[in-house]
C-alpha positions in Angstrom: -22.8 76.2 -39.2 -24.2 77.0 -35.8 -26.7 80.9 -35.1 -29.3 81.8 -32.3 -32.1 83.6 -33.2 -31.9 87.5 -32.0 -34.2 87.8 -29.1 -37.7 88.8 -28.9 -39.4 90.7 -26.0 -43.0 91.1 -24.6 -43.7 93.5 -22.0 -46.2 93.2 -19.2 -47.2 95.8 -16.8 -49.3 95.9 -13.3 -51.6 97.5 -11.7 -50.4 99.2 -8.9 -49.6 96.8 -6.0 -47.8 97.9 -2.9 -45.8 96.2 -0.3 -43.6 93.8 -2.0 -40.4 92.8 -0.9 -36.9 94.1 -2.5 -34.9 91.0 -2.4 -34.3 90.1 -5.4 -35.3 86.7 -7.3 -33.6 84.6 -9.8 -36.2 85.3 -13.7 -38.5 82.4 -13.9 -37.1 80.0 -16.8 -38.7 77.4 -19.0 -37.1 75.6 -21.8 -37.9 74.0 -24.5 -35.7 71.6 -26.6 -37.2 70.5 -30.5 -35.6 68.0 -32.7 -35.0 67.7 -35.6 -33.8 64.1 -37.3 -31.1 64.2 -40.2 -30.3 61.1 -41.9 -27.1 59.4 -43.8 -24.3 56.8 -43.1 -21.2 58.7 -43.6 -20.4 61.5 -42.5 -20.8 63.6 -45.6 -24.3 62.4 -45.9 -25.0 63.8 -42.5 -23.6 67.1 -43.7 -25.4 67.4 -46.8 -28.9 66.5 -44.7 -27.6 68.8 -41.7 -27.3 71.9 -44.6 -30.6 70.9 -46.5 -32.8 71.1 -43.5 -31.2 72.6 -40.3 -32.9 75.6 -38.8 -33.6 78.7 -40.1 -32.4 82.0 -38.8 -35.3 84.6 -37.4 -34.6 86.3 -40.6 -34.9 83.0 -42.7 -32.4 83.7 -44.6 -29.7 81.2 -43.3 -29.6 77.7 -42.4 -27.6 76.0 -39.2 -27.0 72.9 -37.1 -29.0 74.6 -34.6 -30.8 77.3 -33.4 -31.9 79.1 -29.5 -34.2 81.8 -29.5 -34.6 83.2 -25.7 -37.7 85.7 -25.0 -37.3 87.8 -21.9 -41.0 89.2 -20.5 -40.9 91.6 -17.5 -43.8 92.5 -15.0 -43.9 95.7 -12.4 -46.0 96.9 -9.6 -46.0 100.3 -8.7 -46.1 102.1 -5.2 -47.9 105.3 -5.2 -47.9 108.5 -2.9 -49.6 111.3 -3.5 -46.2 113.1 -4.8 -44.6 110.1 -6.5 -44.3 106.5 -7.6 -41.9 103.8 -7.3 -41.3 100.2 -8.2 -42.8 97.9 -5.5 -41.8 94.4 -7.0 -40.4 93.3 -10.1 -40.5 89.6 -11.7 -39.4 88.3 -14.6 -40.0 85.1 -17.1 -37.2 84.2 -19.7 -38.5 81.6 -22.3 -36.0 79.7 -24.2 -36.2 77.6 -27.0 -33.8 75.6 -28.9 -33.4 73.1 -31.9 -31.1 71.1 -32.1 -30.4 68.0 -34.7 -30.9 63.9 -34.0 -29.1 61.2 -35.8 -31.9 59.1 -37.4 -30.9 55.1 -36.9 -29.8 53.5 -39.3 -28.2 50.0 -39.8 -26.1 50.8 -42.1 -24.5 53.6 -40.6 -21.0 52.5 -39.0 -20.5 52.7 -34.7 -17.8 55.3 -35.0 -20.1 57.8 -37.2 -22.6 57.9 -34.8 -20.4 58.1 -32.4 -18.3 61.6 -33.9 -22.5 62.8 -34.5 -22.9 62.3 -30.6 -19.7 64.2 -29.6 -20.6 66.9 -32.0 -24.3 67.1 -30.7 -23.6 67.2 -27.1 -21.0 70.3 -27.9 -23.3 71.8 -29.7 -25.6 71.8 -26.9 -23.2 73.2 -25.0 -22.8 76.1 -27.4 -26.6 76.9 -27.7 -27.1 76.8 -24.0 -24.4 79.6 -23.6 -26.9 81.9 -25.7 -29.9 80.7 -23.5 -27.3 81.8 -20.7 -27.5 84.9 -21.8 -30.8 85.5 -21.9 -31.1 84.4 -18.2 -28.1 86.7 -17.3 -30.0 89.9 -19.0 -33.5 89.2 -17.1 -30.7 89.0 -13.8 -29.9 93.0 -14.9 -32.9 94.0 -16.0 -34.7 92.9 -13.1 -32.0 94.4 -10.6 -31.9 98.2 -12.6 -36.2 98.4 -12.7 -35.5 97.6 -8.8 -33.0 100.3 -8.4 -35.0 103.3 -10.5 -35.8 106.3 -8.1 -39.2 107.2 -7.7 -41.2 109.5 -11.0 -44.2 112.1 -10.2 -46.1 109.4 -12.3 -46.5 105.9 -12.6 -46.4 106.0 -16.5 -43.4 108.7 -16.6 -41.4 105.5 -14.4 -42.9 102.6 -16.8 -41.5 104.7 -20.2 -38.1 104.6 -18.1 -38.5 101.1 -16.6 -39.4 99.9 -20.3 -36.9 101.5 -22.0 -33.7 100.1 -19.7 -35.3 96.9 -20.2 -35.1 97.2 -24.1 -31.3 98.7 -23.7 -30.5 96.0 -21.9 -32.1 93.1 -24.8 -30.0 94.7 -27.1 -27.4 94.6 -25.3 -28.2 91.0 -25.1 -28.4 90.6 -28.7 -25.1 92.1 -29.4 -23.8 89.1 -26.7 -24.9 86.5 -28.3 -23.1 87.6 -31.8 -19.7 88.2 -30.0 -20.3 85.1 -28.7 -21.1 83.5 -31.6 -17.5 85.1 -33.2 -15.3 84.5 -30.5 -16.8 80.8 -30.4 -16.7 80.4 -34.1 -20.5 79.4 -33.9 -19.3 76.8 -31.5 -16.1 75.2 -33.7 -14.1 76.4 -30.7 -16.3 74.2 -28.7 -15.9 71.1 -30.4 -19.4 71.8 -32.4 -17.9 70.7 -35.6 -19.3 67.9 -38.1 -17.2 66.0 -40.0 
């Protein structure tokens, strides 16, 4: 069984900073991939070690093949008059990290075992980078609507309203990734299916 973590979030805000350029800019992203190695020769083997130690959910109550956690930071300068205050620049980070699962060698294991575990891995990938996807596609939105607010009479009156689209929006993100996760089948649509 395949879950992503729900999303986390970590806000950051400037000092005011004027004179920054509108276009907009693609979220700065970093990933991480971790490993973890089951072990076994057939492929119910690998299945029993895949549901004894596969990732835990954020919750920690469920275990799966693999999990992606994404974390989506934002940063904000402001532009101030003497009768208002705008957004000057916005930037953000998304940080993503997945675990995935590694076929420990073995010589006992038969070619055509490892090979099914390598087809199953790489479409699992392929499932959990869709969730990292949307992260990246939220800090995209977030980033454009704190661009497009209107100007506040104060600089913390725009950050509660900058702030709060930007936590819409990651729960909007979170409700994403579990449609995705049931139209997907947690990534048995896929191909992300062992044995």
């Amino acid at each position: 069984m395949i879950r992503h973590g729900i999303a986390a979030l970590w806000l950051l805000l400037a000092a005011a900073f004027a004179g920054m350029g509108s276009a907009l800019a693609e979220p700065t992203v970093s990933e991480k991939i971790e490993y973890y190695d089951v072990t076994g020769n057939t492929p119910q083997e690998i299945r029993q070690d895949l549901n004894r130690i596969g990732p835990l959910t954020d919750a920690g109550r469920q275990r799966f093949d693999a999990v992606t956690n994404w974390y989506v930071r934002w940063r904000y300068n402001y532009a101030r008059t003497s009768q208002s205050c705008s957004i000057s620049s916005v930037s953000l980070t998304v940080e993503v990290a997945i675990k995935m699962p590694r076929l420990a060698p073995s010589p006992n294991r038969l070619a055509m075992v490892t090979s099914a575990f390598e087809d199953f891995a790489k479409n699992l990938m392929t499932h959990e980078k869709g969730h990292a996807q949307n992260g990246i596609d939220i800090a995209r939105r977030i980033e454009e609507g704190i661009r497009k607010l209107p100007p506040e009479s104060s600089c913390e009156q725009l950050g509660q309203i900058a702030n709060a689209l930007g936590n819409s929006l990651i729960k909007e993100a979170n409700r994403a990734d579990i449609e995705y996760d049931a139209r997907t089948q947690h990534g048995r649509t896929q191909g992300a299916r062992f044995p």
